[in-house]
C-alpha positions in Angstrom: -32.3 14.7 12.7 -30.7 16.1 9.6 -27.1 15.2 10.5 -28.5 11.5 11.2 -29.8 11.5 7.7 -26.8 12.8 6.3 -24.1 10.3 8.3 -25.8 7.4 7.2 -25.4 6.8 3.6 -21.9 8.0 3.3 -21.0 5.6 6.4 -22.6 2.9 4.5 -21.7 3.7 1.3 -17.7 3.8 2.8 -18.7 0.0 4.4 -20.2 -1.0 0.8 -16.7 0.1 -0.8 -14.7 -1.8 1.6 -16.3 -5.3 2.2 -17.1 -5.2 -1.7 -13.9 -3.9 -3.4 -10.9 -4.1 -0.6 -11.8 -7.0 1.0 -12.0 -9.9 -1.7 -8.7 -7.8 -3.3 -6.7 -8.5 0.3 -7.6 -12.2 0.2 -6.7 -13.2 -2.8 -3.5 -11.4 -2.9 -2.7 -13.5 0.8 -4.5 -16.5 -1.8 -1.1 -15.6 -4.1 1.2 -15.6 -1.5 1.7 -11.8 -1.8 3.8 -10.1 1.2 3.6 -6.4 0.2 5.0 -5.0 3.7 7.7 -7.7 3.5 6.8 -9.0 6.9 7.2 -12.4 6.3 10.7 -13.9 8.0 13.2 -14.2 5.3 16.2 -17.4 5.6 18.8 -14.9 5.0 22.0 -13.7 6.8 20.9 -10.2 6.1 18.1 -8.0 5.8 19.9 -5.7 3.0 17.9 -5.4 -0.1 20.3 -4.4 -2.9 18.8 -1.6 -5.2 20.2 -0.4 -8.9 21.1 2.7 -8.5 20.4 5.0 -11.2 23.3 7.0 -13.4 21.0 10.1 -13.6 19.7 9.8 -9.7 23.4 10.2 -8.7 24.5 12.6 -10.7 21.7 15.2 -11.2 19.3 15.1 -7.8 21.8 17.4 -6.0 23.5 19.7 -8.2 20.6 21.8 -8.9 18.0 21.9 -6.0 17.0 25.2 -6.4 
């Protein structure tokens, strides 16, 4: 009977978060036009995406790892 009691406000309270706060935040970014996966088919020859590389990244992260 307890573990009844206990279950149910955190299950709702986890359903209140989502259809209140994650919900209207995931439409209107698909409102925008916002493809945060990148899953939307791109008109390119290639699938590359071209990064900066950093000065600092290539010359520090492996000289000293311990």
């Amino acid at each position: 009977m307890i573990g009844c009691l206990l279950k149910f406000p955190s299950s709702f309270a986890l359903w209140l978060v989502f259809f209140v706060i994650v919900t209207p935040i995931g439409f209107t970014a698909r409102l925008f036009g916002r493809d945060s996966l990148g899953l939307k088919p791109r008109a390119t020859s290639s699938y590359w995406i071209e990064r900066k590389s950093s000065n600092e990244a290539e010359t520090t992260a492996f000289d000293k790892q311990y």
